[in-house]
C-alpha positions in Angstrom: -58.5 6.0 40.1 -54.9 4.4 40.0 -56.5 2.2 36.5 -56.7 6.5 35.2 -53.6 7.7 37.0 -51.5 4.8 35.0 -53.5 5.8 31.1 -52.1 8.9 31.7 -48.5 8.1 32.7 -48.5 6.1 29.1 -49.6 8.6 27.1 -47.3 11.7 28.6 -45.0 8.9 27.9 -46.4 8.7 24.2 -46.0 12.0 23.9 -42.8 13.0 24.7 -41.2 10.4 22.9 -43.3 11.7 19.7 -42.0 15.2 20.8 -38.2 13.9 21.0 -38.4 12.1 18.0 -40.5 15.2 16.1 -37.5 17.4 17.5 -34.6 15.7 16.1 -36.1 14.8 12.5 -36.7 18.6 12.1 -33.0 19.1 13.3 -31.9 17.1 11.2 -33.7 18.2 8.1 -32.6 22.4 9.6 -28.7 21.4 9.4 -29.0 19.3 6.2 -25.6 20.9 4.8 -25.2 23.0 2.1 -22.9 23.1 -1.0 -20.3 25.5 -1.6 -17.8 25.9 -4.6 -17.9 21.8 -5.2 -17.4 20.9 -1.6 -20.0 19.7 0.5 -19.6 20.3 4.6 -19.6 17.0 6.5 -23.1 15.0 6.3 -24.4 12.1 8.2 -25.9 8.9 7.8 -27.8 8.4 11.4 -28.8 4.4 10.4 -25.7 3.8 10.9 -25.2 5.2 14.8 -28.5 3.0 15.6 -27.1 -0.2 13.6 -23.5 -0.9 14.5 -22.3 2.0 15.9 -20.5 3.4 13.7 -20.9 6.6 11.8 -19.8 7.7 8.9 -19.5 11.9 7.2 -18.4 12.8 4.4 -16.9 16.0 2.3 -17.9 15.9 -1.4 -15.6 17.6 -3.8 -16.6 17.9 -7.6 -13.6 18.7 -9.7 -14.4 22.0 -12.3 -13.2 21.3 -15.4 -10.9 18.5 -14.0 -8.2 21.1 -13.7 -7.4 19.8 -9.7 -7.8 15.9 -9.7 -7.6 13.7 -6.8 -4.9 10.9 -6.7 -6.7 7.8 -6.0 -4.5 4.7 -4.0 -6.3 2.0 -2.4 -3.2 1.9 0.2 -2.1 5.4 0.8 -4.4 7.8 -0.7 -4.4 10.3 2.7 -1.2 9.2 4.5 -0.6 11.7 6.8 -4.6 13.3 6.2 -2.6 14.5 3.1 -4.3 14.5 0.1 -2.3 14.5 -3.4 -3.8 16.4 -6.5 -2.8 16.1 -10.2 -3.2 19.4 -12.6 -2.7 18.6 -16.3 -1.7 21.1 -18.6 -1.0 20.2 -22.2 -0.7 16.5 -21.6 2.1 17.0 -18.7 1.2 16.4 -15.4 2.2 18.2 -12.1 1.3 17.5 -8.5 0.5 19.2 -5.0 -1.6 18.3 -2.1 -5.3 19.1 -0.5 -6.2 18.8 3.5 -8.7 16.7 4.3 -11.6 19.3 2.9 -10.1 19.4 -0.4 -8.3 22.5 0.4 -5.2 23.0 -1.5 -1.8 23.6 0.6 0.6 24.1 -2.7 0.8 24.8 -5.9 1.1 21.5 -8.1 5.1 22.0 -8.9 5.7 18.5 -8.8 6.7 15.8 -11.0 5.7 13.0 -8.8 2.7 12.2 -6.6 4.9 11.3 -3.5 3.3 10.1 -0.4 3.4 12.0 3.0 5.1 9.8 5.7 5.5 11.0 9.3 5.3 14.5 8.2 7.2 14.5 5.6 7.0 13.9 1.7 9.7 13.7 -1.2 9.0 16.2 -4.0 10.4 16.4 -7.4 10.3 20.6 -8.3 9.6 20.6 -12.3 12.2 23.7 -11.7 14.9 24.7 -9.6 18.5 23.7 -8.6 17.4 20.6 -6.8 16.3 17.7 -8.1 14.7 16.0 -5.6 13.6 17.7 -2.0 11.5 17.3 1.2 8.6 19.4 2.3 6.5 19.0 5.9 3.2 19.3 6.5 3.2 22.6 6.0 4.7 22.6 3.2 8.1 23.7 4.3 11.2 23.0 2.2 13.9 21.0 4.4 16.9 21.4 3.5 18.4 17.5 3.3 20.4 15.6 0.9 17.9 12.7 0.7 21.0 10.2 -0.4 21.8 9.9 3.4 19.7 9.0 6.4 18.9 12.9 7.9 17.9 13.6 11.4 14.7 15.7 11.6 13.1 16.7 15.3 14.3 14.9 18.1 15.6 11.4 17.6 13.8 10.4 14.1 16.0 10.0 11.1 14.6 9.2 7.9 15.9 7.2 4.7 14.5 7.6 1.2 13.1 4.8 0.1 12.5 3.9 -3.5 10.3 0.6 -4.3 8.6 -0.9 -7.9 5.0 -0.3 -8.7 2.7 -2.3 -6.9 -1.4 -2.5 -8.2 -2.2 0.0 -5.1 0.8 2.4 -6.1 0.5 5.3 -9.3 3.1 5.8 -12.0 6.1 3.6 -12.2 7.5 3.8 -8.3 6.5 4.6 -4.6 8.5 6.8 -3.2 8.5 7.9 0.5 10.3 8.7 3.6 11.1 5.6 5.6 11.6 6.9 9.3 13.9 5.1 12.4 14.6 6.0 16.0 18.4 6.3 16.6 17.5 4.7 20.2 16.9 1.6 17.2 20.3 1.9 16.2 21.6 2.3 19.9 20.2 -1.3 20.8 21.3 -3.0 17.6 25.1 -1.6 18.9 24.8 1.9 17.5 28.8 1.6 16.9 28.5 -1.4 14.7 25.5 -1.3 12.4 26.7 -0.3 8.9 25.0 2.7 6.9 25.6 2.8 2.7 28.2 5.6 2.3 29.0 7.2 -1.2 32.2 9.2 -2.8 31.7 10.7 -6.2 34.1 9.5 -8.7 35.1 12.7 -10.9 37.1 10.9 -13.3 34.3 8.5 -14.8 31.1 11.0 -13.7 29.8 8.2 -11.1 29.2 7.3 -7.2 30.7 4.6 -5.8 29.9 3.1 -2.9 31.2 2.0 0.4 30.0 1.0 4.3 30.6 3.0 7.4 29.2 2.8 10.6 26.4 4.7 11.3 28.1 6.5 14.5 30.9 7.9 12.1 28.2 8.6 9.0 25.5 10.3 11.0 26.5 11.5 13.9 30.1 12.1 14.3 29.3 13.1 10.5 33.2 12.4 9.5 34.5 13.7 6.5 33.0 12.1 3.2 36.2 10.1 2.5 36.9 9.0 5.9 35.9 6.3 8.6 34.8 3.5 6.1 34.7 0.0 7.0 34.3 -1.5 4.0 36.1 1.0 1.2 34.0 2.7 -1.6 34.6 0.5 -4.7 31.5 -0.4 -5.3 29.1 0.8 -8.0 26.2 -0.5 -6.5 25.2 -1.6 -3.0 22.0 -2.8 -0.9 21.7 -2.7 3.0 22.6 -5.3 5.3 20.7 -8.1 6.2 21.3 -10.7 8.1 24.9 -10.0 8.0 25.8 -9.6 4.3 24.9 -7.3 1.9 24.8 -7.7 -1.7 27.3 -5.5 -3.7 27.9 -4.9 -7.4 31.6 -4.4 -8.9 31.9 -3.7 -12.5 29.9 -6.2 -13.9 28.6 -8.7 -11.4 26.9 -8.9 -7.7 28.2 -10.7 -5.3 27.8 -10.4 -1.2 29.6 -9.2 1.8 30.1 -10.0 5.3 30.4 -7.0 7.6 33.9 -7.1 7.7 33.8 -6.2 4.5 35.0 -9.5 2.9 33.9 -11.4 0.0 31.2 -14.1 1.4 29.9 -15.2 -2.0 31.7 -14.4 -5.2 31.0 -12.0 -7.8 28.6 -14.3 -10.7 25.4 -12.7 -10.7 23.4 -10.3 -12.7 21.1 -9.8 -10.0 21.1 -10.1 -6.1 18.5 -9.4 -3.4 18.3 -9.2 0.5 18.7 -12.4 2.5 15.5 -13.5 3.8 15.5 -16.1 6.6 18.7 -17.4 5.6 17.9 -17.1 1.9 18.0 -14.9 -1.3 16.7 -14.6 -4.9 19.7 -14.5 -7.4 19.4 -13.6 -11.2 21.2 -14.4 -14.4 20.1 -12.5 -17.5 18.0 -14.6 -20.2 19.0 -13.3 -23.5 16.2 -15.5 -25.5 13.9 -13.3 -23.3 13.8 -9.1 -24.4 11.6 -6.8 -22.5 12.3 -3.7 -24.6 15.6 -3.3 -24.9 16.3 -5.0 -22.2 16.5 -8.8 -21.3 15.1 -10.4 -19.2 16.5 -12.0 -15.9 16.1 -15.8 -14.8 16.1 -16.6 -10.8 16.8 -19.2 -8.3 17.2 -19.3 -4.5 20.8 -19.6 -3.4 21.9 -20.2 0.8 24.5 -18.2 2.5 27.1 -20.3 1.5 26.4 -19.4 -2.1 25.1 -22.8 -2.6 22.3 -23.2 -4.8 18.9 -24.6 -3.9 17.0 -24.1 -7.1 17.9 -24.1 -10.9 18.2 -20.5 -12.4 14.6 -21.2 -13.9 11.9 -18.7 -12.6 10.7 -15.1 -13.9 10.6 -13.5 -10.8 12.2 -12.9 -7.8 9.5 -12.3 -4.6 9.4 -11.9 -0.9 9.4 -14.6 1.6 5.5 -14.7 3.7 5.8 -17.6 6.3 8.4 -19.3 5.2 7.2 -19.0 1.5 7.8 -17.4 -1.8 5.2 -17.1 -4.9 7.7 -17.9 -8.1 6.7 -17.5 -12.3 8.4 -20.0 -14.6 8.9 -18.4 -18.0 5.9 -20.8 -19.2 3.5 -18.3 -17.3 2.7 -21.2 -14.2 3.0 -20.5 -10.7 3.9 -22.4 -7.8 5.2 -21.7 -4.0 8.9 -22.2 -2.8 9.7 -23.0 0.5 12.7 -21.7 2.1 14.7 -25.4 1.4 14.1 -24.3 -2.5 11.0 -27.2 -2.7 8.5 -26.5 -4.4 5.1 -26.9 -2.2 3.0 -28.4 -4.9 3.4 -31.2 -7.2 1.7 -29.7 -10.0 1.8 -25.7 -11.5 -1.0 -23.7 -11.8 -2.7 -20.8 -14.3 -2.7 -18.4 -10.6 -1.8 -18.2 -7.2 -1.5 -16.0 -4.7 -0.7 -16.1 -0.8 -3.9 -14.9 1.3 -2.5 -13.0 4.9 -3.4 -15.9 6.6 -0.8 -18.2 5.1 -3.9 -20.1 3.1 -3.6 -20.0 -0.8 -6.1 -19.2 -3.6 -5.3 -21.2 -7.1 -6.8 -21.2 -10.5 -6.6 -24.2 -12.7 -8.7 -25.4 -15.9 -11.6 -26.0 -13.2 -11.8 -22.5 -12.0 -10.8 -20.8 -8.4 -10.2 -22.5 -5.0 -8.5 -22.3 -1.6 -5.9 -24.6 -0.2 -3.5 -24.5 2.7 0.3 -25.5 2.0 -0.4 -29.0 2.8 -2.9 -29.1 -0.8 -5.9 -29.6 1.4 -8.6 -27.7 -0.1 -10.7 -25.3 2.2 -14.0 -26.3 1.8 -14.4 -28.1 -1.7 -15.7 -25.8 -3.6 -14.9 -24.4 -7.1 -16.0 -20.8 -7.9 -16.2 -19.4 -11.4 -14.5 -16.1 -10.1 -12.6 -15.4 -6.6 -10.1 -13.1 -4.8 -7.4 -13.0 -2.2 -8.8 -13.2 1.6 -8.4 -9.8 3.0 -9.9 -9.3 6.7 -11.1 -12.7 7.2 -13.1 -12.5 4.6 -12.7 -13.4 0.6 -15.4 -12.8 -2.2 -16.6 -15.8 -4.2 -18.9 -15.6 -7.1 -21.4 -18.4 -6.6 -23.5 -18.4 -10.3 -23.7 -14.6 -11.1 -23.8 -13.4 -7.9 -20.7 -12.5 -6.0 -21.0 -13.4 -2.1 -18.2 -13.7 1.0 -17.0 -16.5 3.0 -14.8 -16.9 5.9 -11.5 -18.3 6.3 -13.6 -21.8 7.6 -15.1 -21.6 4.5 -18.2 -20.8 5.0 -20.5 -18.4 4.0 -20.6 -15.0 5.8 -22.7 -12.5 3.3 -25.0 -14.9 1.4 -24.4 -14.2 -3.2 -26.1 -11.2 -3.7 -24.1 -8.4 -4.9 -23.0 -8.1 -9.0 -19.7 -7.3 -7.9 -18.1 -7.3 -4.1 -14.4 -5.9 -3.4 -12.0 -6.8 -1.1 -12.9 -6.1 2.8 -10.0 -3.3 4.1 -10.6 -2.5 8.0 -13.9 -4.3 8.1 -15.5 -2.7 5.0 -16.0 -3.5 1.3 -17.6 -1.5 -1.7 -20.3 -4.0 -3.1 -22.4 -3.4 -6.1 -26.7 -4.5 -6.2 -28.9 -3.4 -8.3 -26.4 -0.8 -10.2 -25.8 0.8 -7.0 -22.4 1.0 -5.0 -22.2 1.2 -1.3 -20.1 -0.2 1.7 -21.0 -3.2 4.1 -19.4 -4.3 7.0 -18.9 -8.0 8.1 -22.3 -9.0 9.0 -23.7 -7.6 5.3 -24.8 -3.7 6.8 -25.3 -1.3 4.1 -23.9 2.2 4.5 -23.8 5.4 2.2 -26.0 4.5 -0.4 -26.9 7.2 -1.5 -23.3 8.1 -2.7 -23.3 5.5 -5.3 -19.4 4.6 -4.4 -16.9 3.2 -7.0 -13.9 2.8 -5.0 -12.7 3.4 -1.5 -9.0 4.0 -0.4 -7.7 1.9 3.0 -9.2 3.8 5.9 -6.0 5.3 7.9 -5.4 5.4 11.1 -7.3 8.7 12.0 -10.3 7.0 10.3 -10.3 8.4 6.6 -10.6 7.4 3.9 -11.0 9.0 0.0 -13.9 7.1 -2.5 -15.6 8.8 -5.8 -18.2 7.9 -7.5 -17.9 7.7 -11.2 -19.9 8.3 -14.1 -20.2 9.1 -17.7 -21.8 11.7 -20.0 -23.7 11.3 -23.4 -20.0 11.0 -25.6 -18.9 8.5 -22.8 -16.3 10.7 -21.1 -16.0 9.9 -17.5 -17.3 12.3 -14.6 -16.2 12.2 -10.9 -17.0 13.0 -8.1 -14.6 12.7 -4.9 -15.6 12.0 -1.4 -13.1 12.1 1.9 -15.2 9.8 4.5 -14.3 9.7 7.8 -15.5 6.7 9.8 -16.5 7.5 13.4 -16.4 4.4 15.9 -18.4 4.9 19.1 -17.8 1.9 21.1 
C-alpha cells in the first residue's frame, strides 16, 4: 500500500511539472510581440534568466527610407536614455533625438549630434538668432549664455565643454555639458578658486580674456568689467590647474600663477594643463604641413619652465599612472614617465596603455603585452591583438580570435572569426557568420539578432546595437536595436 501511495505522489509530481512547464511555453509563444511601424515592443530571451541571470529585451527599429537614422557611439550613444537621430536632406545633415523606443522628441534642427549630460544637451539651431543653445530633457530651450558656467536647479552649475574627436566620438568634436556642485567650489575656498572671465574688445572684433573668482563671476555676478584678479589681456586662456594656468598673449603661451603673475615666460606655440607637476609644450614644425597648417613638435617641461625632454614628439597626450604615450615624427611610439624618461630602450610600430597600467606593443614579430618594467605577460606573440578592456583582451591565436586575462591566460578558448572589446562584462563576437554577445565565462546571448555593434551599456542598463546588412547593388541595410540588460541578482 505505502510502495502505491509513493508511485502516485511521483507521477502527480510528473504531472504538474509537465503542466507548469506546458503553461509557460504556450505563454510565451501567446505574448510573442508584434511589429508595429518598424518598431518591435520589448522581447525576451528566457536562456538567459536560467543561465546567468541576466536578461536581456530589446526594441527593434527599422529605418524607412533611411530618412531618421540612429547615431551610433560606442561611449555615449543613450547618455541620458537620449537617443540622437540624423535626417539627411540633399547631402546636409540635421539632428534631433528619440526616447528609448525610438520615439522622436524634436524635430532634427540641429547641426551637431550633441550628447545629453545630466539633463541637458548643447544644440546648434541651423536657424535662429542664437548660435549655440541648451535644451532639457524635454526639450525645453534654456536660456544661458553657454560661454560662462550657468546655475540650473538647485546647486548644479554646468560648463561647456569642447574636446577633439576621439574613435568613440562622431564628426570632428564632442561637445557636452560638464556639470559641478557649487558645495565643490565651497570646499576648494569658494572665494579663491578662479573662473575664465571674458570682455569683448570692439575695437579689433575679439574677446579677451581675464580670471575672477568664482564668488564675484557667478554668484555676486559683478559687472562684466569688474572684480578681476588677473586683468583681461589675454586672447586665449585655459583653467587652472595645479596652480597655473596656461595663457596666450599675442603670439605665444606662456603660464600663470594665481596671482596672476608670469610663472613661465611667453615661448611657446602651444601649452596644455599641468599634470602631476608636469605639461606638454609645443613649437611649430614648419618642415611638417598638415593642410595649411603646420605641424607642432612637443616636449615635457616642469613648473619651473625647465625642460625634461627635447621638443621632438608629434603629440602631446594625457598622463595614466604616472605615464604618457608620445609619437616621434618617424611614426614610433614609446612611454614617458613623468621625469621626461622614456620607459623603453627601444621604439615600437604601436603601443597603447591597457586600464590596468599593462601595455600592448607591436613590433616586426607581431603583438604582445608587457608591464612598464618590459616584462612580457605571458610570452606569447599573437598575429592580431587589442587593448585589455574589463579584464579581459582579445588575441587571435591562428585564425581564430580568443580572450585572455590580465594573468595571461586563456579565459574564452579561439573560436570566434572576430571578438570585440568586453564593455560592462559583454562583447560582440562573430562564429560561423553570426554576431551575438558573450559574457566572461563565453555565454551566448541574442543570437538571433545577428549584432554588428553594441554601444557601452549606461547606467540604467541600455544599450543601442544594429545589425547590418547589404542588398543585391551592395548598399548597406540596418537595422537598430535599444537593448536593455536586466540583472536579477
Amino acid at each position: 500500500m505505502k510502495r502505491i501511495l509513493f508511485l502516485l505522489l511521483i507521477l502527480c509530481i510528473i504531472f504538474s511539472t509537465t503542466l507548469t512547464s506546458c503553461t509557460e511555453t504556450t505563454k510565451n509563444e501567446s505574448e510573442k510581440p508584434p511589429t508595429i511601424s518598424g518598431k518591435e515592443t520589448p522581447s525576451t530571451t528566457p536562456e538567459i534568466e536560467i543561465e546567468t541571470k541576466v536578461v536581456f529585451t530589446y526594441t527593434k527599429y527599422e529605418p524607412e527610407n533611411e530618412e531618421l537614422i540612429p547615431c551610433f557611439s560606442i561611449e555615449d550613444s543613450l547618455s541620458d536614455n537620449i537617443l540622437r537621430y540624423a535626417y539627411t536632406y540633399e547631402d546636409t545633415s540635421t539632428y534631433g533625438y528619440m526616447d528609448i523606443e525610438f520615439n522622436v522628441l524634436c524635430l532634427p534642427d540641429s547641426m551637431e549630434p550633441a550628447i545629453f549630460t545630466n539633463g541637458l544637451a548643447i544644440v546648434y539651431p541651423q536657424s535662429g538668432e542664437k548660435r549655440i543653445k541648451v535644451i532639457n530633457i524635454e526639450m525645453e530651450d534654456i536660456d544661458v549664455d553657454t560661454r560662462y558656467p550657468f546655475k540650473y536647479k538647485d546647486n548644479w552649475y554646468y560648463r561647456y565643454v569642447e574636446e577633439p574627436r576621439e574613435e568613440t566620438r562622431m564628426n570632428g568634436r564632442a561637445t557636452y555639458l560638464a556639470r559641478f556642485s557649487i558645495d565643490k567650489y565651497k570646499e576648494a575656498d569658494f572665494n579663491k578658486t578662479l573662473v575664465r572671465v571674458y570682455i569683448k574688445d570692439l575695437e579689433h572684433n575679439r574677446l579677451l580674456w581675464g580670471f575672477k573668482t568664482f564668488h564675484d563671476a557667478y554668484v555676486d555676478e559683478l559687472p562684466r568689467d569688474e572684480g578681476f584678479i588677473v586683468e583681461p589681456i589675454y586672447t586665449e586662456v585655459r583653467e587652472f590647474n595645479e596652480g597655473l594656468a596656461a595663457v596666450k598673449n599675442e603670439e605665444k603661451w606662456g603660464y600663470l600663477d594665481e596671482n596672476g603673475d608670469v610663472a613661465i615666460d611667453f615661448i611657446f606655440d602651444r601649452a596644455t594643463d599641468f599634470q602631476n607637476g608636469v605639461a606638454f609644450v609645443g613649437e611649430i614644425n614648419k618642415e611638417i604641413s598638415v593642410g595649411s597648417a603646420y605641424g607642432y613638435n612637443y616636449g615635457l617641461i616642469d613648473k619651473n619652465g625647465q625642460a625634461l625632454t627635447d621638443i621632438k614628439y608629434s603629440n602631446d597626450n594625457h598622463f595614466k599612472f604616472g605615464f604618457a604615450v608620445v609619437r616621434e615624427w618617424d611614426g614610433r611610439y614609446n612611454i614617458l614617465n613623468i621625469n621626461g624618461h622614456e620607459v623603453f630602450p627601444e621604439t615600437f610600430e604601436y603601443l597603447k596603455m591597457n586600464d590596468d597600467g599593462s601595455v600592448m606593443v607591436r613590433n616586426y614579430e607581431g603583438y604582445y603585452y608587457t608591464d612598464l618594467a618590459g616584462n612580457k605577460l605571458n610570452g606569447e606573440i599573437y598575429q592580431f591583438a587589442k587593448p585589455f578592456s574589463d579584464g579581459l583582451a582579445a588575441v587571435a591565436i591562428g585564425r581564430s580570435w580568443g580572450y585572455i586575462g590580465v594573468d595571461g591566460l586563456v579565459k574564452i578558448e579561439p573560436q570566434y572569426e572576430t571578438a570585440n572589446n568586453f564593455l560592462d562584462g559583454f562583447a560582440i563576437v562573430k562564429k560561423d557568420k553570426k554576431s551575438y554577445i558573450v559574457d566572461r565565462d563565453g555565454n551566448k546571448y541574442l543570437g538571433e539578432l545577428n549584432l554588428t555593434n553594441i554601444s557601452k551599456f549606461n547606467e540604467d542598463g541600455y544599450a543601442l546595437a544594429y545589425e547590418e546588412n547589404f542588398d543585391e547593388n551592395q548598399v548597406s541595410i540596418k537595422t537598430y536595436y535599444i537593448l536593455k540588460m536586466d540583472k536579477n541578482n
